[in-house]
PDB file of N, CA, C and O in Angstrom:
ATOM      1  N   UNK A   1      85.156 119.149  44.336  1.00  0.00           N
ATOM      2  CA  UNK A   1      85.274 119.660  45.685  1.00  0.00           C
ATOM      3  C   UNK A   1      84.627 118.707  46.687  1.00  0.00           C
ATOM      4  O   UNK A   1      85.303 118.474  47.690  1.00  0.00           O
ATOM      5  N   UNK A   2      83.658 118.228  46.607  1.00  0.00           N
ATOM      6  CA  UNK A   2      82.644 117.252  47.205  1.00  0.00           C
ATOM      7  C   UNK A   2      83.736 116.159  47.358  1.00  0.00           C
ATOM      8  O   UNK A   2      84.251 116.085  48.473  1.00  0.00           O
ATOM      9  N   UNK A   3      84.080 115.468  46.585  1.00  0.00           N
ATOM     10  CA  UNK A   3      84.385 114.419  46.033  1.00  0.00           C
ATOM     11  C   UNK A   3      85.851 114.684  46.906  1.00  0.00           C
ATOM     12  O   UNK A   3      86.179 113.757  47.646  1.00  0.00           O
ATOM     13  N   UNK A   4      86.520 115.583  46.875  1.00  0.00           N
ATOM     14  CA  UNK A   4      88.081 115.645  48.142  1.00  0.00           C
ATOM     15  C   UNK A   4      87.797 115.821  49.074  1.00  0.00           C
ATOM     16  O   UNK A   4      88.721 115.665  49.873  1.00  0.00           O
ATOM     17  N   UNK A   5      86.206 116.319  49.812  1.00  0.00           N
ATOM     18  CA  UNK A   5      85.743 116.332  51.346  1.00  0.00           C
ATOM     19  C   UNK A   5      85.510 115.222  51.345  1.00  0.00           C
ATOM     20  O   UNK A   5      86.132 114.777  52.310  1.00  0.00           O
ATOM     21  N   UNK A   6      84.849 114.215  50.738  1.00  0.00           N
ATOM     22  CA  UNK A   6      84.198 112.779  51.350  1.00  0.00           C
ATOM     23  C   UNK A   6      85.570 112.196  51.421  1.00  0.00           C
ATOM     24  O   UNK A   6      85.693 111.343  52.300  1.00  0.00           O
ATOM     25  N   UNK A   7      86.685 112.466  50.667  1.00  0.00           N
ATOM     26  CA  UNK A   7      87.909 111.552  50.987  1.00  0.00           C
ATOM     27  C   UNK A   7      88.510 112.122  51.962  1.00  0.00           C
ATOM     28  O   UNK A   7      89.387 111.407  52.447  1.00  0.00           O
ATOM     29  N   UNK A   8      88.356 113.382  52.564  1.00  0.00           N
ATOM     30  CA  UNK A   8      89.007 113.655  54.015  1.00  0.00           C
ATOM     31  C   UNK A   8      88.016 112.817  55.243  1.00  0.00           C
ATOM     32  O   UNK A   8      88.377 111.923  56.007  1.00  0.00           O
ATOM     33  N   UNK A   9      86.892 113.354  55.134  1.00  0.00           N
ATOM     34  CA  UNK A   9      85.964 112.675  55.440  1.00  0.00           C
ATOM     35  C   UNK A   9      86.673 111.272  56.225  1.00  0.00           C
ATOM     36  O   UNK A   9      87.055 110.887  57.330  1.00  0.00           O
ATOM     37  N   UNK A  10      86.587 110.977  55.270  1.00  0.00           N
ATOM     38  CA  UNK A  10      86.568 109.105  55.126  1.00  0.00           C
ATOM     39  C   UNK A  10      88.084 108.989  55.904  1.00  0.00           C
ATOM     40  O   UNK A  10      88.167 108.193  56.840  1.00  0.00           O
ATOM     41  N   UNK A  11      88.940 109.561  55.622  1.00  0.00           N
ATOM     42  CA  UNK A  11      90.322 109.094  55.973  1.00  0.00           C
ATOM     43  C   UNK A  11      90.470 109.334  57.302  1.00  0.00           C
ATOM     44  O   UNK A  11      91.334 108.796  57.995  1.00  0.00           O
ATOM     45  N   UNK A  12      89.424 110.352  57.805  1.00  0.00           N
ATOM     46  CA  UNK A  12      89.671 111.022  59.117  1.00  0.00           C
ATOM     47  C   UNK A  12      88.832 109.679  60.348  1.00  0.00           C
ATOM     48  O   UNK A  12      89.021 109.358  61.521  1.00  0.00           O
ATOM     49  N   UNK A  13      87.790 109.192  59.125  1.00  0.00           N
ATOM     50  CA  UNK A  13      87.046 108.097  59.960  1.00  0.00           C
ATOM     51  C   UNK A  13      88.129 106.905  60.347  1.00  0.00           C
ATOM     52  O   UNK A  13      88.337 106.463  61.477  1.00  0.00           O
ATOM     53  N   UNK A  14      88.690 106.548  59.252  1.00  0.00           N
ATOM     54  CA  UNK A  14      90.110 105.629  59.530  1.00  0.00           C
ATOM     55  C   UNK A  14      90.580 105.682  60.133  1.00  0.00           C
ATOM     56  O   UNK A  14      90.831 104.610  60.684  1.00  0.00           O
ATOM     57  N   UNK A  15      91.332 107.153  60.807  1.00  0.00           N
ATOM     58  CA  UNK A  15      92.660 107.315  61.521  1.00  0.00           C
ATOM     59  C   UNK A  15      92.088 107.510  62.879  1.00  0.00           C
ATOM     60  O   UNK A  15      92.956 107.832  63.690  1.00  0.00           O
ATOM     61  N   UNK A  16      90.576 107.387  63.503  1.00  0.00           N
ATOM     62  CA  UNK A  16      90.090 107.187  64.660  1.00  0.00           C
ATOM     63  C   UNK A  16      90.488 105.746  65.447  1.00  0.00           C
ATOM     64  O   UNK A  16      90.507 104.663  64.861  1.00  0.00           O
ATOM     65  N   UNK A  17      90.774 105.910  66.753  1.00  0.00           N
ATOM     66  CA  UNK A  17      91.081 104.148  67.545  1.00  0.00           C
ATOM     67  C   UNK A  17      89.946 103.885  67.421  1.00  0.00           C
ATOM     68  O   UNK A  17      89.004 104.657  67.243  1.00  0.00           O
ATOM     69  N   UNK A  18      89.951 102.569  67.522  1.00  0.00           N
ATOM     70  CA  UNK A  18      88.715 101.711  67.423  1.00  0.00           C
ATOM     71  C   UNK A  18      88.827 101.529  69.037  1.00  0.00           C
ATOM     72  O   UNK A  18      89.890 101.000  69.362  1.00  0.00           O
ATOM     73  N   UNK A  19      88.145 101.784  69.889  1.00  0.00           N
ATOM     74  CA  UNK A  19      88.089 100.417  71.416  1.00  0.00           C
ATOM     75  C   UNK A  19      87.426  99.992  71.526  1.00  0.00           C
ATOM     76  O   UNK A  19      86.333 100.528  71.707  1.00  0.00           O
ATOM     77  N   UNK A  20      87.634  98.552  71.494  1.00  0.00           N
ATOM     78  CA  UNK A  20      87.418  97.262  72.293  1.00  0.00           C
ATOM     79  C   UNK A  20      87.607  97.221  73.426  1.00  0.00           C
ATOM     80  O   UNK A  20      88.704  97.417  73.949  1.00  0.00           O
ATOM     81  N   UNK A  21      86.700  96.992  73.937  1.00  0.00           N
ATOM     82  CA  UNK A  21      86.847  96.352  75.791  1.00  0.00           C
ATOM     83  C   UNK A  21      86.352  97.753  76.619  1.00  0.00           C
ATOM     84  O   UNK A  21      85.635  98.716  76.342  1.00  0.00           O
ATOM     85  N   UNK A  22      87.048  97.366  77.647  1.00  0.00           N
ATOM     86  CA  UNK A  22      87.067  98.301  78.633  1.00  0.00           C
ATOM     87  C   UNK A  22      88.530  99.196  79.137  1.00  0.00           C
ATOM     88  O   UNK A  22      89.645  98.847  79.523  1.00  0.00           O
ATOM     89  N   UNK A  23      87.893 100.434  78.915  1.00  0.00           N
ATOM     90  CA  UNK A  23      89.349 101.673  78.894  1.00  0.00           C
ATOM     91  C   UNK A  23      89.634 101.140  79.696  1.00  0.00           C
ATOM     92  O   UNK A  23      88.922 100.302  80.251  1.00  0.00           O
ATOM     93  N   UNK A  24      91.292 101.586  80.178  1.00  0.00           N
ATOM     94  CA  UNK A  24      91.886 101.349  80.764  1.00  0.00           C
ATOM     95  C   UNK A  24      91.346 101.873  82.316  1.00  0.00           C
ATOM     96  O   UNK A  24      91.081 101.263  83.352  1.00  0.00           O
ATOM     97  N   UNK A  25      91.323 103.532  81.869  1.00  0.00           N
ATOM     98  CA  UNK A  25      90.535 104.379  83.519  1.00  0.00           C
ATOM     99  C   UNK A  25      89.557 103.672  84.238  1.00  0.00           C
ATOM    100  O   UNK A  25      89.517 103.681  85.468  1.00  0.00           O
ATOM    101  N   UNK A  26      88.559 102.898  83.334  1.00  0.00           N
ATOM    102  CA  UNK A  26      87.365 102.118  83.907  1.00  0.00           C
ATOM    103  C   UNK A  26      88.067 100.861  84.955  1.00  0.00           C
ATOM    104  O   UNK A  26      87.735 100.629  86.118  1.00  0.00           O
ATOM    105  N   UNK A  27      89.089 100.178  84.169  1.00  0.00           N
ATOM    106  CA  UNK A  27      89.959  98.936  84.762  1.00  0.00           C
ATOM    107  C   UNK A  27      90.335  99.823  85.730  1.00  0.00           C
ATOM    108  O   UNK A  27      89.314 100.036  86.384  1.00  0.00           O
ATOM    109  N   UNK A  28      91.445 100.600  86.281  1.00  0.00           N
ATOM    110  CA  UNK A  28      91.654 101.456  87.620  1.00  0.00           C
ATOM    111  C   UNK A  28      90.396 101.549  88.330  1.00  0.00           C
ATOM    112  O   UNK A  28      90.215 100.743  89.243  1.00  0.00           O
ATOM    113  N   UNK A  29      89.152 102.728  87.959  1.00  0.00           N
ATOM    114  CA  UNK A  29      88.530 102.518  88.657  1.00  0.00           C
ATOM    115  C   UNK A  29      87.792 101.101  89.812  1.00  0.00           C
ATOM    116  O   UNK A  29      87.585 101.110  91.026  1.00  0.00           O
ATOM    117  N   UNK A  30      87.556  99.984  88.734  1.00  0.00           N
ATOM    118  CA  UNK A  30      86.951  98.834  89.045  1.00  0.00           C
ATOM    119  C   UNK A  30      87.973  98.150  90.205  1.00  0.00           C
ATOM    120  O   UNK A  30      87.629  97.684  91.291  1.00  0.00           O
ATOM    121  N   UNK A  31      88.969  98.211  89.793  1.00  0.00           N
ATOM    122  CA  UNK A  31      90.138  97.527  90.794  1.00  0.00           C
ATOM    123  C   UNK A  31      90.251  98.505  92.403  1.00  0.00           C
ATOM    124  O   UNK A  31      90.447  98.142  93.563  1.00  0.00           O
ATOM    125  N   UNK A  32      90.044  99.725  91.835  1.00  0.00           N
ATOM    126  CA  UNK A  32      90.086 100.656  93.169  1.00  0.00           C
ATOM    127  C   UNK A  32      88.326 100.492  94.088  1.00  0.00           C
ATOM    128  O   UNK A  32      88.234 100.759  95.286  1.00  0.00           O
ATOM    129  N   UNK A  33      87.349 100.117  93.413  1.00  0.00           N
ATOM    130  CA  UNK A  33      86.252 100.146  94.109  1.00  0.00           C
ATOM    131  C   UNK A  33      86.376  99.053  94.778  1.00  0.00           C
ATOM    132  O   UNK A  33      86.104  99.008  95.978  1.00  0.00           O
ATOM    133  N   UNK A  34      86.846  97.916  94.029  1.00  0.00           N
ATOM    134  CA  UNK A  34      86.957  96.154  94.673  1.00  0.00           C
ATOM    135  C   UNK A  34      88.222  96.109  96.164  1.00  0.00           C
ATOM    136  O   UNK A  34      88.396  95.346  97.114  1.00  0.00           O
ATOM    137  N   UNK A  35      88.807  97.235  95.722  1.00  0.00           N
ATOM    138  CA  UNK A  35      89.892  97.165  96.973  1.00  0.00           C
ATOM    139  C   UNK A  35      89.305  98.029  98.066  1.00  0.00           C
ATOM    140  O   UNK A  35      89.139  97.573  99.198  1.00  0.00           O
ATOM    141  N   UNK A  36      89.083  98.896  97.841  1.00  0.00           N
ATOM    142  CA  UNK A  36      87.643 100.124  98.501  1.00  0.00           C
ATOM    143  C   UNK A  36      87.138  98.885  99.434  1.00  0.00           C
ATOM    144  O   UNK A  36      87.480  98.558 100.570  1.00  0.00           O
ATOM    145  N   UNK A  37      86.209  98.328  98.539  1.00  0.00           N
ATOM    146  CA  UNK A  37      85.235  97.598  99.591  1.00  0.00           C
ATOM    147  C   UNK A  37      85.989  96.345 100.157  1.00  0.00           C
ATOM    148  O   UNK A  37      85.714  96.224 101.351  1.00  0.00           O
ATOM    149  N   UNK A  38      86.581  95.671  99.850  1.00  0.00           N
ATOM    150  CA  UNK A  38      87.824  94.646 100.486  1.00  0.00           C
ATOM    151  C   UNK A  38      88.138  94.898 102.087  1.00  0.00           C
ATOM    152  O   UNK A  38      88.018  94.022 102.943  1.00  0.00           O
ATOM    153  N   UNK A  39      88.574  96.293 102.342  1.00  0.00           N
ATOM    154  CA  UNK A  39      89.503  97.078 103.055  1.00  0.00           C
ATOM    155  C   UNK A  39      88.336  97.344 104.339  1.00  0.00           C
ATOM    156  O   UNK A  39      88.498  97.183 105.549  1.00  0.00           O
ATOM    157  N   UNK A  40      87.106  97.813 103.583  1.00  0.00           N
ATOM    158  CA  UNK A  40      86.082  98.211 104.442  1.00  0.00           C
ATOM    159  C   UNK A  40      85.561  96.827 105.039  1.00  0.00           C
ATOM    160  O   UNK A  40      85.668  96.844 106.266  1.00  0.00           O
ATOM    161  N   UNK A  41      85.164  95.932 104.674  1.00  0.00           N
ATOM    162  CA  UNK A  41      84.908  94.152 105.356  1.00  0.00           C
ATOM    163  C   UNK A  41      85.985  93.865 106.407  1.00  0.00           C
ATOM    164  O   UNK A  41      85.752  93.185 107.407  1.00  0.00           O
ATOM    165  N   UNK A  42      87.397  94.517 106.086  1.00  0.00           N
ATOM    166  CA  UNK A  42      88.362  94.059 107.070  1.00  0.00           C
ATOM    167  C   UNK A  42      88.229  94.765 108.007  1.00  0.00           C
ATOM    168  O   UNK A  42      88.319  94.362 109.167  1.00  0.00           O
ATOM    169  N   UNK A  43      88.002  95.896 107.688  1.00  0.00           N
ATOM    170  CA  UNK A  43      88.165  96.953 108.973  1.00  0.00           C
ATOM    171  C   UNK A  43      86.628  96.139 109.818  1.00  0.00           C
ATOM    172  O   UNK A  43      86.763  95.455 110.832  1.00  0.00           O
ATOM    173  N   UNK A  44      85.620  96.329 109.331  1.00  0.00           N
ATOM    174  CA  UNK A  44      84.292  95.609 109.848  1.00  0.00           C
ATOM    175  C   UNK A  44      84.651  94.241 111.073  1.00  0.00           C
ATOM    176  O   UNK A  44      84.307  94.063 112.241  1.00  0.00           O
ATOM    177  N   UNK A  45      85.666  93.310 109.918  1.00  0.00           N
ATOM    178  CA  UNK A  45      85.830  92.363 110.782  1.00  0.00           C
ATOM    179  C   UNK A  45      86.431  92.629 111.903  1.00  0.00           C
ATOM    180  O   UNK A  45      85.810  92.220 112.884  1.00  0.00           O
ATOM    181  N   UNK A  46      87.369  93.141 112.113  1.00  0.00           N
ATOM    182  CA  UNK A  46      88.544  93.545 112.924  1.00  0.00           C
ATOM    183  C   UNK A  46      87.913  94.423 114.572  1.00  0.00           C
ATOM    184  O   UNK A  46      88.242  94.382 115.757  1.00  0.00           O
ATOM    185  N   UNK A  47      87.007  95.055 113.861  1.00  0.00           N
ATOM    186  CA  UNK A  47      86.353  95.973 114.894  1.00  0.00           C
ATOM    187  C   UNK A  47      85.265  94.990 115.680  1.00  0.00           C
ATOM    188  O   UNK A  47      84.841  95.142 116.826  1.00  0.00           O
ATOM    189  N   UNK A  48      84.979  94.075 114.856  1.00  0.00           N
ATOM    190  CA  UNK A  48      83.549  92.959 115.704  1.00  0.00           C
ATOM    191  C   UNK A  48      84.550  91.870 116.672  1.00  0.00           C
ATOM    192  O   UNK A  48      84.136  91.365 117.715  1.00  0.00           O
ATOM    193  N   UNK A  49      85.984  91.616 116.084  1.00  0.00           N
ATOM    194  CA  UNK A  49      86.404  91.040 116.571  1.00  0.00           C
ATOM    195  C   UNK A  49      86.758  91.589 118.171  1.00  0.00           C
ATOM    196  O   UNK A  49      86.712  91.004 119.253  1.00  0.00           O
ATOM    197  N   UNK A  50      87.124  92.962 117.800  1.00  0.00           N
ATOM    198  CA  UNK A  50      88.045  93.224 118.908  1.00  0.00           C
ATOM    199  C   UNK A  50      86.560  93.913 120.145  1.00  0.00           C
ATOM    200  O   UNK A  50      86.711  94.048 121.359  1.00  0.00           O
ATOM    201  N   UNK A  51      85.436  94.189 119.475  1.00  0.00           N
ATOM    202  CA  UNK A  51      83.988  94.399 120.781  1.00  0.00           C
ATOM    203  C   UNK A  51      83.882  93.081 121.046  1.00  0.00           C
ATOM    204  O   UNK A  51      83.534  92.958 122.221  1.00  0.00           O
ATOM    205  N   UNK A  52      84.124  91.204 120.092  1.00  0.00           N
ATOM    206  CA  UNK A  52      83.887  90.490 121.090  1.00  0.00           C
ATOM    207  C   UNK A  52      84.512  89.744 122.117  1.00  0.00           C
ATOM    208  O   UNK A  52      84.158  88.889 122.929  1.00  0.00           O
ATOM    209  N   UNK A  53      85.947  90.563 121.712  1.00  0.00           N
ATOM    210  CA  UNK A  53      86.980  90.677 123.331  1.00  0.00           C
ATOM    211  C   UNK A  53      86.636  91.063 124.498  1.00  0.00           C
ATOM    212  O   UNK A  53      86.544  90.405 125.535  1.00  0.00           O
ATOM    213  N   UNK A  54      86.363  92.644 124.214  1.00  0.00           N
ATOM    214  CA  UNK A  54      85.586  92.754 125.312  1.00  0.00           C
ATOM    215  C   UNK A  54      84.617  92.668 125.880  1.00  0.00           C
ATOM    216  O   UNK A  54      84.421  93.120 127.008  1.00  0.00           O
ATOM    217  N   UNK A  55      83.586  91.879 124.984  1.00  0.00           N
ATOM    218  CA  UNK A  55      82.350  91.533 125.694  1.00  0.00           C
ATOM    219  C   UNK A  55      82.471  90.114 126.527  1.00  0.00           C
ATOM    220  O   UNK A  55      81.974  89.821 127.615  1.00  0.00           O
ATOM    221  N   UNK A  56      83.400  89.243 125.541  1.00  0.00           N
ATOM    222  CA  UNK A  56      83.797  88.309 126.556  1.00  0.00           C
ATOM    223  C   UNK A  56      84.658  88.447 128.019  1.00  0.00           C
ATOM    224  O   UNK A  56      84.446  87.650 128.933  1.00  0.00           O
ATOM    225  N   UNK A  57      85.790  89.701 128.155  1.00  0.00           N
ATOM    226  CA  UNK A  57      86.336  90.427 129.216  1.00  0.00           C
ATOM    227  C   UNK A  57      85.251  90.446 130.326  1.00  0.00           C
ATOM    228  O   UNK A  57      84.978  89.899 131.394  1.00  0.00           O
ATOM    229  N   UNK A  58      84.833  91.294 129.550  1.00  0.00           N
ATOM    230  CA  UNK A  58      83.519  91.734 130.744  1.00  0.00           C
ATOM    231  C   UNK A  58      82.496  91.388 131.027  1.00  0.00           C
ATOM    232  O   UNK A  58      81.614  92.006 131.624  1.00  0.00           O
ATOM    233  N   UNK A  59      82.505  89.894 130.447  1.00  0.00           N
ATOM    234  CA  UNK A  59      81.298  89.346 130.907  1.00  0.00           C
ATOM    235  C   UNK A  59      81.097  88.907 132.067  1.00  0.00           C
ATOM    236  O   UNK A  59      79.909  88.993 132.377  1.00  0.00           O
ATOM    237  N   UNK A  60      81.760  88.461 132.863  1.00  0.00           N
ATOM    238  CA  UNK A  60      81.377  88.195 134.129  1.00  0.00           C
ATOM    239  C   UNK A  60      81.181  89.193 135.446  1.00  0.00           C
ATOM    240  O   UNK A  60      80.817  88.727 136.525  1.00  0.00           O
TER     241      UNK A  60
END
């Protein structure tokens, strides 16, 4: 009896995936945080650009 549990056992350890690397969900996430913050620098730039329009406008 022992002896046909350690071979379920065992076979059940086999038929588990092995992963290597990094899941896939983690890769989505990582690509969505890097575009996240990408998006936010542009918007940043865009907005400094366009206050030093008008600070140059109205400078005189």
């Amino acid at each position: 009896m022992s002896k046909n549990r350690r071979e379920r056992r065992r076979t059940k350890k086999d038929k588990k995936p092995k992963s290597i690397g990094i899941a896939k969900r983690d890769k989505v996430s990582c690509i969505l945080i890097f575009a996240a913050m990408f998006i936010v620098l542009l918007v940043i730039y865009f907005i400094d650009a366009i206050l030093y329009f008008f600070y140059l406008l109205f400078k005189s």
